[in-house]
N, C-alpha and C positions, 0 to 999 in steps of 0.2 A: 385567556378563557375567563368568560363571568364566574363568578359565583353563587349565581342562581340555576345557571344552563347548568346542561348534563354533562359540562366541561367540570364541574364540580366532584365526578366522579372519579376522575382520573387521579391517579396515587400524585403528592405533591414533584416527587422527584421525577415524574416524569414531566408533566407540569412545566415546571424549570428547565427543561433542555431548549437550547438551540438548535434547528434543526441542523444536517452535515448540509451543504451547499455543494453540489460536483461543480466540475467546469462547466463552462457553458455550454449546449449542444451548439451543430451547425445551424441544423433548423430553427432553433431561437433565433441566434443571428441574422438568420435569412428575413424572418418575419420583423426583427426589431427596427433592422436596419437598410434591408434588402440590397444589400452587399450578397457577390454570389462569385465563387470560384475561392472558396473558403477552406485554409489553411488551418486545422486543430490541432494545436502545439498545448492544450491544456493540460488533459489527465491522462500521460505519462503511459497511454497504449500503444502498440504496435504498428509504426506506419506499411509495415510490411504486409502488416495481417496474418490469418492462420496458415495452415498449409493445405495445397491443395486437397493432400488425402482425406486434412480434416473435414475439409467443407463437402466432400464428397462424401464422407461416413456421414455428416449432419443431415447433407440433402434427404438422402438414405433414410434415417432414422423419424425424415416427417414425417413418413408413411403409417409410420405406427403413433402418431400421437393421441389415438383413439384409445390408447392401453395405458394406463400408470406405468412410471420407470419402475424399473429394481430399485426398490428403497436401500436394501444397503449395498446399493454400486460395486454386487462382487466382482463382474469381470475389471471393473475400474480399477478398485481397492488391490486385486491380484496382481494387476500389471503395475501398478504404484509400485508396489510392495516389491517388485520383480529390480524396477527400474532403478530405485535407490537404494537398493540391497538392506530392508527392514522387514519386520516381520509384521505380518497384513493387521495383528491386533493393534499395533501402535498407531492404525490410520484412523480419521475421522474425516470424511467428505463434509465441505458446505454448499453454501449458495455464496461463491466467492471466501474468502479470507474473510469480511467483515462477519461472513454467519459465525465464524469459528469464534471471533473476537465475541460476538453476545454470547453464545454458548458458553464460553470459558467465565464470562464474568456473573450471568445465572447462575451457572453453578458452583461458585465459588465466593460470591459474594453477599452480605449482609449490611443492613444499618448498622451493624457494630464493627465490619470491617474497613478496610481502604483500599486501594491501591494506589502504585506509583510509578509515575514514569517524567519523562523528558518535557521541557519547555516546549519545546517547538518539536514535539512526538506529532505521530499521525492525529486528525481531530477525531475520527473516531471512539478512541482512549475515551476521552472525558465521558461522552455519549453514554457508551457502554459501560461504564462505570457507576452514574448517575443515577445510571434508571434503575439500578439496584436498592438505592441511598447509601449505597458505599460513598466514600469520603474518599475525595481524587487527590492526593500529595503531589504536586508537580516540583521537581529538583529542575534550579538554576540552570541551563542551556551555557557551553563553555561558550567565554567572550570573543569577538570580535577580533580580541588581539592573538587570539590561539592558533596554530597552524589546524587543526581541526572544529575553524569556527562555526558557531550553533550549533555543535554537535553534545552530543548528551557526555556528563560529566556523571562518570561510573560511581565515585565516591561520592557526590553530591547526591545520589539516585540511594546509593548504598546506605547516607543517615540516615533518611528517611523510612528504612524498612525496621518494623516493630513487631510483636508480639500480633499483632491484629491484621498485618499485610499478606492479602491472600494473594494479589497477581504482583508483579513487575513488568511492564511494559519493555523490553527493549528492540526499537526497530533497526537492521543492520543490515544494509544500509539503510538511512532514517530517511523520511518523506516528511517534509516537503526539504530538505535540507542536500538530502545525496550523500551527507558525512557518514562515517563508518565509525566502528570503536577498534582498538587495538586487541586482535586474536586474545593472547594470554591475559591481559586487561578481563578484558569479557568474558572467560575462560575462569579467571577468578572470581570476579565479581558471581557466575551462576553457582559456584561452589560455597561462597561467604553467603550468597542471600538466608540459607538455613531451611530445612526438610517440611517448614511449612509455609514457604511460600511459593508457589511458579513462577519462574520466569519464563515467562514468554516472550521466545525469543521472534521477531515479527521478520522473517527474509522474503516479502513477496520481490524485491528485484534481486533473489539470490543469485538467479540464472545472467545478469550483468555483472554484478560483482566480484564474483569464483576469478575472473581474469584479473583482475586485482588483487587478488591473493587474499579476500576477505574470508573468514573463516565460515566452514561448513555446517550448522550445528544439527545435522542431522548425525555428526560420528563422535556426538560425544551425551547421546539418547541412554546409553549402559551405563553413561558413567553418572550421570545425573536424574535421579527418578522426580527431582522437581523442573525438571525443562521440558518444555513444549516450543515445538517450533513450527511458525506457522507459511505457508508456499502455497503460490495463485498463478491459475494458470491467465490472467488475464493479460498478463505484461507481456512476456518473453515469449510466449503460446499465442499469444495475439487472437485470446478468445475471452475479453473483457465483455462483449456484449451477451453472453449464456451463462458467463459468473458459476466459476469453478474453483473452488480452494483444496484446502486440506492440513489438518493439522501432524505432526508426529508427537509422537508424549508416551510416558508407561502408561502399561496396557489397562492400569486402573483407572488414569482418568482417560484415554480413551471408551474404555467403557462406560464411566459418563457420559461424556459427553452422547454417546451415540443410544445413550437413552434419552436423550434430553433434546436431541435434533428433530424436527420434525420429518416422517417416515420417507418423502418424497421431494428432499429440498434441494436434492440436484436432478432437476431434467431428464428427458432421455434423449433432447437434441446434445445435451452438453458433456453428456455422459460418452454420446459415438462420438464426439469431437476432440474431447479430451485423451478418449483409450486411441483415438488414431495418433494424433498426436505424437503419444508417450511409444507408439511403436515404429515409430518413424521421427526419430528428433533434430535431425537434420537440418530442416529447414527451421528450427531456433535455432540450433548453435550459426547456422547464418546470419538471422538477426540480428543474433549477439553481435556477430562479428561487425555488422556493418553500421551495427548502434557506437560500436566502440570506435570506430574510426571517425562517425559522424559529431560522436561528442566530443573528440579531440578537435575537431575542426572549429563547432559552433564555440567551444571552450577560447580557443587561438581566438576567431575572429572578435568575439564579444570581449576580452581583454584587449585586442587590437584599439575598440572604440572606449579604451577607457573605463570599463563598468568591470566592478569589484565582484567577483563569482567566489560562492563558497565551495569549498573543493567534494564533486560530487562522483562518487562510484557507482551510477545506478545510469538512466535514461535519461534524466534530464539534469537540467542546472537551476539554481537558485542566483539571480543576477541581483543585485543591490543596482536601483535607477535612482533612488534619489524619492525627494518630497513630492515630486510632480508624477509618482508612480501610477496615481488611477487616473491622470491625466493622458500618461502615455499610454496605458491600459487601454483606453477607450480609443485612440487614433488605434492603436493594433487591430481594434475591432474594425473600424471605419476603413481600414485597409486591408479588410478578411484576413484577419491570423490574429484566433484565438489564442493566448497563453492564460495563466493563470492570477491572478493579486493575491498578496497575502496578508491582506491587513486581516483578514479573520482568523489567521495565526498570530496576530499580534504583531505583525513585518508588514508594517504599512509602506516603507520606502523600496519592496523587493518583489520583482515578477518570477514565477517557475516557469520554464519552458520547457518543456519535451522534446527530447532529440526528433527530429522528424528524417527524412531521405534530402538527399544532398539540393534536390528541385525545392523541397518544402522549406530547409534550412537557410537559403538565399533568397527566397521569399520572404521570408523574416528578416536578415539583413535590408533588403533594400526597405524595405515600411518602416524597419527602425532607424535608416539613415535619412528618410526623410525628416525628422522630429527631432536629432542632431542639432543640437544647440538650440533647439526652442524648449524641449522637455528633457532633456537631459544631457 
């Protein structure tokens, strides 16, 4: 931005941001490269999709898009509240988990404060943090040599929290990485952080993880009034494109926040989609199932060709390719299958894939075996 234009106006810290960059869409693809029978193995959604019921409460619900939603999403918030056995003040609806992620940092943060979180944490963090002028503290990401490699390092997250740390980031399991923390680990670590600061604890792939035995932190909400945990129905629900979250937390900073959210920020296609959903869960815990068996496979085969996988409990994998990563990157593309690069986490040698169905997942194999020995 000049400094003459009316970019001038804008606060510096916002100013300063990098935009968030998604996956690529198909359609881009389609247009950049006209490549067409296109595989998107990028942003870690649903190749299953939602469930019939839902798309059938959605269809339903166009009819009325001539009316404003319920602002505060009672019949959603009731059936939340039903489904994970909490009580409805502890909810806060978004526009996906990232609304929750701005909300939580508006309202809790200053130019005199900070927060803190993980090396290679969602990019989000920095974003939301920024544009406050809070001061982002990022803790050391554990090495390479860790059986829990890049995954967030509790005590290193833990010096850094002072007198002035209003959030803690921790994602469990973490994106773009798939690592997880140690239940009791994490369990301390929200007890030591101290009564003024939130952890917030980030489970948007809780619903893949629970089968790993990764911890729940919505049953340990009584025991901690500074935890907030935050769940999206975009993954598991496989309703990413209507962007539906929700936070849990005590019912004082729920109450925050849900002054703070704007009146109408979840839909009322996303709202029928969601409450079907949630009454009929069936057709996730399927997902799950067939996401769990798909990323044992893609896990086998991509160790079969040699490439170093960080151990991931969620939908996708974090693969180490090597120096020729945006090189392979691009032949992915040129052979329709979208994955992700991460040199804009600072992992320039490393693609994320998306578990995809077993047709999409050997689709990926064969275009990555062309490129065997020339790119990696």
């Amino acid at each position: 931005m000049s400094n003459a234009g009316p970019g001038r106006l804008i606060v510096p810290a916002v100013r300063a941001l990098s935009p968030y960059v998604p996956g690529k869409p198909v359609s881009e693809l389609q247009r950049e490269y006209g490549v067409s029978d296109i595989v998107k193995l990028a942003s870690n959604e649903n190749p299953w999709a939602a469930s019939p019921g839902a798309l059938a409460a959605m269809r339903a619900a166009v009819d009325d898009v001539w009316l404003y939603p319920d602002g505060s999403s009672h019949e959603l918030r009731s059936e939340l509240a039903r489904y994970l056995d909490v009580p409805a003040e502890c909810l806060t609806l978004g526009n996906g988990s990232n609304d929750l992620l701005m909300l939580l940092a508006e309202a809790t943060l200053t130019p005199v404060h900070n927060a803190v979180y993980s090396q290679y944490g969602f990019a989000i963090y920095p974003l939301v943090i920024r544009a406050t002028g809070a001061t982002a503290r990022v803790a050391p990401a554990l090495p390479p040599t860790s059986p829990m490699m890049l995954g967030h390092d509790l005590d290193a997250m833990a010096r850094l929290i002072d007198a002035n740390s209003r959030l803690v980031f921790v994602a469990n399991p973490n994106n773009p990485t798939g690592t997880h923390v140690d239940n009791a680990a994490l369990k301390r670590f929200i007890a030591n952080a101290g009564p003024d600061t939130l952890v917030v604890l980030d489970e948007a792939y809780f619903e893949y993880a629970r089968g790993f035995g990764v911890a729940d932190g919505s049953q340990w909400l009584a025991e901690f009034p500074n935890l907030v945990v935050l769940r999206t129905f975009s993954k598991a629900w496989g309703l990413a494109g209507v962007r539906v979250g929700y936070s849990l937390s005590h019912p004082e900073v729920a109450d925050a926040l849900n002054r703070l959210r704007p009146a109408f920020n979840v839909n009322c296609i996303a709202q029928a989609g969601a409450l079907a959903s949630l009454r009929d869960p069936s057709h996730m815990e399927k997902c799950v199932s067939a996401t769990r068996v798909e990323l044992l496979f893609l896990q086998e085969q991509l160790a079969a060709r040699s490439l170093t996988l960080v151990p991931s409990v969620a939908n996708f994998v974090l693969a180490h390719v090597g120096s020729r990563a945006a090189q392979l990157y691009d032949a992915l593309l040129r052979g329709g299958i979208i994955v992700r690069p991460m040199a804009g986490y600072g992992l320039p040698e490393y693609l994320r894939i998306s578990v995809g169905t077993r047709e999409q997942n050997q689709r990926l194999l064969q275009v990555l075996d062309t490129q065997r020995g020339t790119l990696w």
